[in-house]
C-alpha positions in Angstrom: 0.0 0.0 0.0 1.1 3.2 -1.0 -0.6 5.5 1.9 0.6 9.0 -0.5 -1.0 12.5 0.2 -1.8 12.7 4.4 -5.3 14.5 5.1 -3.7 17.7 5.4 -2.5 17.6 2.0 -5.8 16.0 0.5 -7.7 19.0 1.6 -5.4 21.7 0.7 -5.5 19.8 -3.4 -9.5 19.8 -2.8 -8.8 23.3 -2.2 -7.1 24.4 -5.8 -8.5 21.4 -7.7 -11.0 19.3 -8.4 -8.4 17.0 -10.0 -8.7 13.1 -8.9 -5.2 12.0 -7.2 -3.9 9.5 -9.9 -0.3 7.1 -8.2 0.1 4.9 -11.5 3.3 7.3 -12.2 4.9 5.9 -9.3 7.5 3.2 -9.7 8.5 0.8 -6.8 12.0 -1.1 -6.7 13.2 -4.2 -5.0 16.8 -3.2 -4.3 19.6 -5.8 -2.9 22.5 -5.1 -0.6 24.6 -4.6 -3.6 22.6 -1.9 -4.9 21.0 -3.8 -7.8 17.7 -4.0 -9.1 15.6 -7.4 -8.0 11.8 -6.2 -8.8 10.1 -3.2 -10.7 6.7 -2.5 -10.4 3.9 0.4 -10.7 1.2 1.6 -7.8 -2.3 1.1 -9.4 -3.9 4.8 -9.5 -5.5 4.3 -5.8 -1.7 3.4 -4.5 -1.5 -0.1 -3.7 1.2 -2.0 -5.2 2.5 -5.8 -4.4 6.4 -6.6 -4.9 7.0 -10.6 -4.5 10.0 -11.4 -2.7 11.1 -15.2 -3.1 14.3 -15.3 -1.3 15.8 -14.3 2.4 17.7 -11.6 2.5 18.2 -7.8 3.5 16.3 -5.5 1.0 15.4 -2.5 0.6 12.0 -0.9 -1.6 12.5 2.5 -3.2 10.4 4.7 -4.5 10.2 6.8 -7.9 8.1 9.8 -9.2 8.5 11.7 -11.7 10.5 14.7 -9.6 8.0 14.0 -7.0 9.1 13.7 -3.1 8.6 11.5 -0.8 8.7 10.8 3.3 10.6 8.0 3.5 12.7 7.6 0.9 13.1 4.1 0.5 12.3 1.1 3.4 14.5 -1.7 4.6 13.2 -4.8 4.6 14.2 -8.5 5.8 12.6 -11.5 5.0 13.7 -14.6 7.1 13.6 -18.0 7.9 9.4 -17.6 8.9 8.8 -15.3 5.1 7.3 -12.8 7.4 7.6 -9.1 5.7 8.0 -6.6 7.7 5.9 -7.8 10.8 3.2 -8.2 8.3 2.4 -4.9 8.2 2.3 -2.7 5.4 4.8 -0.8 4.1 3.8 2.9 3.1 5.2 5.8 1.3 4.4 9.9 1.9 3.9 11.8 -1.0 4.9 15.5 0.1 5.6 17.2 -2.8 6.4 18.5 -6.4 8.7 20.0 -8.6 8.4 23.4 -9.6 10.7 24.6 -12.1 11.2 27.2 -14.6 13.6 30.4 -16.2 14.7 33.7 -15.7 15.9 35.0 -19.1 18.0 37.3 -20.6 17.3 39.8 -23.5 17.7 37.8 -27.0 21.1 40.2 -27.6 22.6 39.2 -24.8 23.1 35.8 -26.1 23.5 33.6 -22.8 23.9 30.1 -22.7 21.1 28.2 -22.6 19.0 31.9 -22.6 19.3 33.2 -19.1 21.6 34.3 -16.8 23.4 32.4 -13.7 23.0 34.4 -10.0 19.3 35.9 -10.0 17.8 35.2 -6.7 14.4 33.2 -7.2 11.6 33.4 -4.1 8.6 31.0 -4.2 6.2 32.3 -1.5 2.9 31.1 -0.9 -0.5 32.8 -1.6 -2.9 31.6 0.8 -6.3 30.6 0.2 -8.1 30.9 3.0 -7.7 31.2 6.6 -7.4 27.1 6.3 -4.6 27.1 4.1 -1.1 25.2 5.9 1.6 28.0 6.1 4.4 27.1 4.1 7.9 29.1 4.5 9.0 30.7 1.2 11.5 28.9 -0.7 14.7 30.5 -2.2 16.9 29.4 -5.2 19.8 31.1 -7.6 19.5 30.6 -11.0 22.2 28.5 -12.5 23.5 29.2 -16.4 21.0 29.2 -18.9 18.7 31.1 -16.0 17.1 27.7 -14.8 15.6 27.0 -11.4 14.6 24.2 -9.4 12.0 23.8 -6.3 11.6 20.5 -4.7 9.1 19.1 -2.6 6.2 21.5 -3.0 2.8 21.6 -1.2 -0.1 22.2 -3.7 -1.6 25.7 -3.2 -1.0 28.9 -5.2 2.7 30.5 -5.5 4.2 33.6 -6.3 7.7 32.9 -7.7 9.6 36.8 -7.3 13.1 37.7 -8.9 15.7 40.0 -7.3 19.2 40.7 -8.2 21.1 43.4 -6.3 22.5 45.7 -8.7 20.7 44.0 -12.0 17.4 45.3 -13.9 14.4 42.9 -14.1 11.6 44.2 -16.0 9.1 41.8 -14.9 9.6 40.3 -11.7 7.3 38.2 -10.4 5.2 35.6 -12.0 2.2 33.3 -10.5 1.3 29.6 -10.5 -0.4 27.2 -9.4 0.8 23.2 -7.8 -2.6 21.0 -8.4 -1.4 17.4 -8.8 2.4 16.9 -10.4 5.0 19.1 -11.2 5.3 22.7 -12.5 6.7 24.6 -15.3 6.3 28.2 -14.4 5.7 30.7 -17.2 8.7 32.0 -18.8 8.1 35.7 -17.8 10.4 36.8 -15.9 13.1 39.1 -18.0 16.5 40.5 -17.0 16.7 43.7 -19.5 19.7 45.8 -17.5 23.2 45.2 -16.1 26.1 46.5 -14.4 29.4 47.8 -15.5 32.0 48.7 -13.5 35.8 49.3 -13.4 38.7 50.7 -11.0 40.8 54.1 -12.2 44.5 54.3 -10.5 47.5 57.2 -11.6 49.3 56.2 -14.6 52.8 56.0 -12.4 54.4 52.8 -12.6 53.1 50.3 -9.6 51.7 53.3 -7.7 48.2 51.5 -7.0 47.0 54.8 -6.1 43.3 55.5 -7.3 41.3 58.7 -8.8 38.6 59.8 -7.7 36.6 62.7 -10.0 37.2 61.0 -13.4 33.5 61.0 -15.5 33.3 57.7 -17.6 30.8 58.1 -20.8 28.9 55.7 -22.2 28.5 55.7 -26.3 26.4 53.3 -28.4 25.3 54.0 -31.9 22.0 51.8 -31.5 18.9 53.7 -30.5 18.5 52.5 -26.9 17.0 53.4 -23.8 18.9 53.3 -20.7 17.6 54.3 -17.0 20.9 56.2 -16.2 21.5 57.5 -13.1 23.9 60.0 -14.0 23.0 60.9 -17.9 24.7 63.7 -19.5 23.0 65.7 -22.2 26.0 65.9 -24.8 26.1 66.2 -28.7 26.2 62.8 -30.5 29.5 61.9 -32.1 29.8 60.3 -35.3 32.1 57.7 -34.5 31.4 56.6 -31.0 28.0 57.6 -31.3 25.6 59.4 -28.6 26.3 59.3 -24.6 24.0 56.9 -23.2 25.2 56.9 -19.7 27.6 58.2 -17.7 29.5 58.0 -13.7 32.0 59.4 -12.2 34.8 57.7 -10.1 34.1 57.7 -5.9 37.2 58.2 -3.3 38.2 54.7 -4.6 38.8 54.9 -7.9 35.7 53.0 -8.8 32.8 53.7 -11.0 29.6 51.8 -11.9 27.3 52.1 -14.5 23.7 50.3 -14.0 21.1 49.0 -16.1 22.9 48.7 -19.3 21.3 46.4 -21.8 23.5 43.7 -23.7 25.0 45.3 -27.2 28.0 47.4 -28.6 
């Protein structure tokens, strides 16, 4: 038997769904001490499953969902001299959980691996229901390259997955979805239009590792772009570097930043 979703979670998917609670996706191993596969079966939709064991012996049965989790894991068993399994009791799995998972992505000029960018900080919190609904901490994930992200182990209900980066600019931040039964691909919405450039300024002397402060650092591009600059200049284009887009000045470091620039020349 295959207990799956507790009553807790049964009501909360009553909640957002109507959806009957299907198990046949579930696989269930016979492992050996060794590691190796003795048995492979499926739960029937309402759970249950039956693995015959015909020799004595320390196993263990493992179970399998399509990025689903599960509370255990996996179950030692023994089966002796008397072929009892388990005191004759049965042995039951917890589903509780999916996968959500989804994209943060770059502007097509950019031209990122995979199509979005590694580092952007990726918040699922939950949206509740009702005064009913189990309170579920938020979650928290970076993207890795390509922009892809990863939540295991997620209670049905309705999400709002929010993107933050601390010096990057995301146009649309937040997106919102909803875990029913199985996993999630969350919409592809979430776009990182602006980032940082930055640079150090020290004296020309040989070795002197001394920096200058006061030095204004402009910005050209000849393509007809619009950049939230917090330091523009208003300056006459120029036919070979083209018009000031942005501009900064050095701080008491030598350092200078310039923000929300989009990918281009």
């Amino acid at each position: 038997l295959s207990r799956g979703l507790g009553d807790v979670y049964k009501r909360q998917l009553k909640r957002v769904s109507n959806e009957k609670i299907d198990y046949s996706q579930l696989e269930l191993y016979l492992v050996a001490q060794d590691d190796s596969i003795k048995y492979k079966t499926h739960c029937a939709r309402s759970g249950y499953y039956i693995i015959p064991i015909y020799d004595k012996g320390n196993y263990r049965i493992r179970i399998k969902g399509p990025g689903w989790s599960f509370a255990p894991y996996e179950v030692p068993v023994t089966i002796t001299d008397d072929n009892k399994c388990f005191q004759g009791k049965d042995i039951n799995f917890e589903l509780t959980g999916f996968m959500v998972s989804g994209q943060v992505l770059g502007d097509l000029s950019c031209n990122f691996e995979g199509g979005g960018p590694k580092g952007v900080q990726v918040t699922l919190e939950q949206v509740p229901i009702d005064n009913q609904t189990p309170k579920i901490s938020p979650l928290t994930t970076s993207t890795s390259v390509g922009g892809n992200y990863v939540y295991e182990n997620v209670f049905p209900g309705h999400y709002l997955i929010k993107a933050q980066h601390s010096r990057w600019n995301i146009s649309k931040q937040t997106t919102e979805i909803t875990v029913v039964w199985g996993n999630v691909q969350a919409p592809k919405d979430i776009l990182v239009t602006g980032y940082d450039v930055e640079g150090t300024v020290y004296e020309s002397s040989m070795n002197s590792g001394i920096p200058v402060s006061g030095v204004d650092f402009l910005l050209y591009s000849h393509n007809d772009v619009m950049i939230n600059c917090s330091s523009p200049i208003d300056a006459k284009p120029d036919e070979k570097r083209g018009r000031i887009v942005c501009s900064a000045k050095s701080d008491l470091n030598g350092r200078f930043y310039l923000t929300n620039i989009p990918c281009g020349p």
